[in-house]
N, C-alpha and C positions, 0 to 999 in steps of 0.2 A: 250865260256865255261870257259876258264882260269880265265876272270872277275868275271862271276859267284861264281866258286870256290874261291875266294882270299876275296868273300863277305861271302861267308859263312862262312869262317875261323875267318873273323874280327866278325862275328858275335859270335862263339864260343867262342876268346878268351874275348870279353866284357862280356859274361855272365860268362864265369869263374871269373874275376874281380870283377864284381859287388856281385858273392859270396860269393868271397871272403875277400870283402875288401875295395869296388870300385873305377871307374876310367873306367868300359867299354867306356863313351862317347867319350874318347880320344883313341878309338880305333876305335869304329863304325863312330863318325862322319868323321874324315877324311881320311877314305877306304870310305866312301860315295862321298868327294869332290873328292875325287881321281878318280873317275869314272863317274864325268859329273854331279852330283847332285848341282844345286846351295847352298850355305850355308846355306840360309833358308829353303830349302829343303831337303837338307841333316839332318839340326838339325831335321825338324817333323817328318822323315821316323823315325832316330836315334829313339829317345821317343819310337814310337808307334811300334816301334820292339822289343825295351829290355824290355817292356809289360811282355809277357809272359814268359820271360828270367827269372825275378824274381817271376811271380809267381810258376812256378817250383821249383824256389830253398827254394820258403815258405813251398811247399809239400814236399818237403825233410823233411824241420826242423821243421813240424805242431807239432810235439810231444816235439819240445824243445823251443819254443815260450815263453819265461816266462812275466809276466806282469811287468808294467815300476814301481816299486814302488807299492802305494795303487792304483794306478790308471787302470782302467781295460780292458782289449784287447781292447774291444769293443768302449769303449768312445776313446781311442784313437786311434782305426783304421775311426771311427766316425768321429772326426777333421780332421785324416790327407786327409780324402777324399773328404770331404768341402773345407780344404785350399788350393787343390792342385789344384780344380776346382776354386777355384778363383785366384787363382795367373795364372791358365792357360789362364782366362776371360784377365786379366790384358793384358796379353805377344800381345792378339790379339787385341787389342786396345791401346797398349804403346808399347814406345821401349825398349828394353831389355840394353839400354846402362849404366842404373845408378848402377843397380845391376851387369851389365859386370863390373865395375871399381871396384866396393866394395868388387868383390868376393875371391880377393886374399887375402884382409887384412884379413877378414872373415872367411876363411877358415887357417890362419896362425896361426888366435887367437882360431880358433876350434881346431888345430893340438894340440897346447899348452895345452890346457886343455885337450884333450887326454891323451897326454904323462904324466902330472904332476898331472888331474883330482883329481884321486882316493886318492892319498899321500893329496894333498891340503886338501878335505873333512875328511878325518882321522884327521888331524893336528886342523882343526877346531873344529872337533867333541872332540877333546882332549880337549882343551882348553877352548871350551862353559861347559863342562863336561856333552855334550848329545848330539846327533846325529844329524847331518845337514841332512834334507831330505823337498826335495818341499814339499808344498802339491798337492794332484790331480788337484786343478784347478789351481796350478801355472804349473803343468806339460802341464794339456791341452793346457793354454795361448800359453805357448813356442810352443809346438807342431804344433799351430794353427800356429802358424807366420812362422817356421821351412817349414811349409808346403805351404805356401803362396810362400815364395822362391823357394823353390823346382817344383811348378807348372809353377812359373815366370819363374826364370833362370836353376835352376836345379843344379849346378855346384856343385858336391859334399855334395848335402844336408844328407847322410847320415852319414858321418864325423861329419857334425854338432849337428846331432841326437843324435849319443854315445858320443860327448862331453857336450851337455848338462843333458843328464842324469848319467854321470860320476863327474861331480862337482855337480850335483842338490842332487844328491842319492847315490850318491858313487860307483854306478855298474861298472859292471867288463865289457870290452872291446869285449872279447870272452864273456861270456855269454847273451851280451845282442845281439850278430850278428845275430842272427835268428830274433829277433823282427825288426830291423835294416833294414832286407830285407824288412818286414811285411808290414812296416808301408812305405817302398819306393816302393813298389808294390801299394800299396794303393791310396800313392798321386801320381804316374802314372798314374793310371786307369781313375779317371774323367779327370785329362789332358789329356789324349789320345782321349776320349771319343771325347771331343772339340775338338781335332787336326784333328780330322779325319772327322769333321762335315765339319770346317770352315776353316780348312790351305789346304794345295797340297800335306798331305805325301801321297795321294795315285796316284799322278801323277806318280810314278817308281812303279809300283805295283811291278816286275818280284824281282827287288832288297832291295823290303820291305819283301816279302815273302821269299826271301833266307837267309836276313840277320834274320829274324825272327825264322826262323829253328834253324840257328847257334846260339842264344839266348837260344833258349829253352833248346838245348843240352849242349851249356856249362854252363848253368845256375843247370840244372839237376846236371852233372857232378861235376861243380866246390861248389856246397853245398855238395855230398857225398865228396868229397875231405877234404872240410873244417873243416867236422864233422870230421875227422879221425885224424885234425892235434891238440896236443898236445895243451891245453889251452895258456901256454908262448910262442907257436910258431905263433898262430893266431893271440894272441894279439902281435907280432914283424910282423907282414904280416900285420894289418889291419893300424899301426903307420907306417910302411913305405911304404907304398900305400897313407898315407896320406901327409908325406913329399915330397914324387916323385910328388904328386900333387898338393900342394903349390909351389913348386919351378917352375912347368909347368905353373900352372895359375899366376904368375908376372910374367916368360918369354913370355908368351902368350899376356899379357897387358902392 
């Protein structure tokens, strides 16, 4: 029972994370190892649990969802669900090693562009004396491959989402967090779809289904939360979620 409960918590607080900012995998995956799950078994339960962790926190923020630029919910919730199905196809026929080594530099150079994104695009937009913005199929391109990775390896692909559309378009860190979930819920869903056809995450059924609860609730919880906190404050929560998580993935590699 104690196990039980120490799995629902880890589940609780990765959807709060993931609401707020992400980083639940370094929560759930290894309360998973820690209870017997082997690491490849622990990463598919992981996935196909924080599922529905994010889609609750999209029904929290349906009504603040805003589109990435010209580009429209739809084509881009379209790609991410394609790329995330194919990078999932990949994961089960490759090994996850090339994208394991690249994803700290990766994610150090998404951090950066985080932090410095919006100022860079302004500075340029000064200087060309008109506005840097992708266009829609340069958006989808990124999306697609964004989402490729994210089906592959996963490791923070939503960091890399708001930094690319923060140097591409200029957006704001906190306003585009709700798309952010949208479109990570998205390319879940067809990885999932596969994990659950062709890997073992439903060998732990008892600790997919508990961690899966604690997903949902703090996934619920941690978007009402996030909606409540101050635009400067989410966007210093979503940039140091992203630093604690670059410095984790090169201690980790």
């Amino acid at each position: 029972m104690t196990e039980l409960l120490l799995v629902l918590l880890a589940g609780v607080a990765a959807g709060v994370l993931n609401a707020m900012g992400g980083g639940g995998t370094f929560v759930a995956l290894p309360a998973l190892v820690a209870f017997g799950l082997s690491p490849v078994t622990a990463n598919a339960v992981s996935r196909v649990a924080l599922v529905p962790g994010a889609v609750a926190s999209v029904w929290v923020y349906r009504r603040e969802i805003a589109p990435v630029g010209v580009t429209s919910t739809r084509s881009l919730t379209t790609i991410s669900v394609i790329g995330g199905g194919v990078g999932a196809g990949l994961l089960l026929v490759l090994p996850a090693s090339s994208f394991g080594a690249a994803a700290p530099w990766l994610l150090a150079f998404a951090t950066a562009i985080l932090a410095f994104g919006r100022h860079l695009s302004q500075a340029l937009s000064s200087s060309l004396g008109r506005s840097v913005g992708m266009s829609s199929r340069a958006v989808l391109i990124g999306q697609f491959f964004l989402a490729v990775y994210g089906g592959y390896f996963g490791g923070a692909v939503g960091i890399m989402m708001l930094a690319l559309w923060s140097i591409g378009l200029g957006l704001d860190a906190a306003v585009s967090n709700p798309m952010r979930i949208a479109q990570l819920a998205a390319v879940y869903l067809s990885a999932t779809v596969l994990f659950l056809i062709a890997s073992d995450a439903l060998g732990a059924p008892l600790l997919l289904t508990v961690m899966l609860i604690g997903a949902v609730l703090g996934g619920f919880a941690g978007a009402h939360l996030a909606r409540r906190l101050p635009a400067w404050l989410l966007r210093g929560v979503i940039l140091t979620t992203a630093v604690i998580m670059t410095v984790l993935y090169f201690l980790r590699g």
